[in-house]
C-alpha positions, 0 to 999 in steps of 0.5 A: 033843443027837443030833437037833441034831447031826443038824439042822446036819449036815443043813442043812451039807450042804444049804448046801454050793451056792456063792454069789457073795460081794463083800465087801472084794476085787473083779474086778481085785484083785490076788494077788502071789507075793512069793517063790518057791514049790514044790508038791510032786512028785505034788501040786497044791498048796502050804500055807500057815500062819501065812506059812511053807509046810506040807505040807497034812497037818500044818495047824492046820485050826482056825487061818487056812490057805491054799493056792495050786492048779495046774490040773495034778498032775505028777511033778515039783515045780512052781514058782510064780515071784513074779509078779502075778495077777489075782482074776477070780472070788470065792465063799465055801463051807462044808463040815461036816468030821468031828473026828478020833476017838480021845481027843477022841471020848471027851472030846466025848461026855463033854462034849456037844460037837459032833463036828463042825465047819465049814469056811468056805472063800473060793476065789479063782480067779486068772489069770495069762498067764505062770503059767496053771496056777496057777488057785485062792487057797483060804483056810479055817479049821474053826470050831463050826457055831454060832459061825463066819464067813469069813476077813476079808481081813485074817486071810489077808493075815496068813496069807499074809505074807509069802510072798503079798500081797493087793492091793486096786485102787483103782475096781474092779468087783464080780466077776459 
């Protein structure tokens, strides 16, 4: 169990690089703000799990969560407007993240389970002229390396609403 624990970790780690990836949403597709949204003082983001904004600190990791990034962290809360951006850029990553310890250490040792898991993240970066800070869509979830995928685009439309929309524009371009 040691040695294929130390196989995946290893082969995580090496597949941390980015590739480009199309799947449904392309170059033109469009994320709209539908509500008004606030990242909080001294951070750079706001969480959003289940349609209801979380502090990052307390997502389910497990389950389909999103944030939206400003390029900036300012002293002040920062306000998102409703308002439309553009997706420019697509790219799904993974990192191996290490399970807490504490009772679930003991009860996976005991089990032989793995002590770590993937997080399968797509990074949407958006545009928006009139709100030019707020750069990335990130959406993610922690799975078992053996058992694992991306979000489909339906499963962060869900995640998001109704606070964030995802729209798909009809002859768009893959992203390049």
């Amino acid at each position: 169990m040691r040695i294929v624990f130390m196989i995946m970790s290893g082969m995580m780690l090496l597949s941390c690089s980015v590739k480009e990836y199309y799947g449904d949403l392309h170059s033109g597709d469009q994320v709209i703000v539908n509500h008004e949204l606030v990242i909080p003082a001294n951070d750079a983001r706001v969480s959003i799990q289940n349609g209801v904004v979380r502090k990052y600190t307390q997502l389910d990791y497990y389950y389909p969560h999103c944030w939206l990034v400003s390029q900036r962290r300012e002293a002040e809360p920062q306000i998102i407007i409703p308002g439309r951006f553009n997706i420019v850029g697509i790219r799904h990553k993974y990192e191996t993240v290490m399970k807490q310890t504490g009772g679930y250490l003991l009860s996976a040792f005991a089990s032989g389970a793995s002590l770590t898991a993937v997080e399968y993240i797509t990074e949407l970066t958006i545009y928006s002229e009139s709100q030019s800070a707020i750069s990335r869509l990130y959406c993610s979830h922690w799975e078992d390396p053996f058992d694992a995928e991306h979000l489909s685009l339906e499963q962060m439309r869900k995640t998001l609403s109704p606070l964030v929309s995802i729209v798909q524009k009809k002859n768009t371009l893959p992203v390049q």
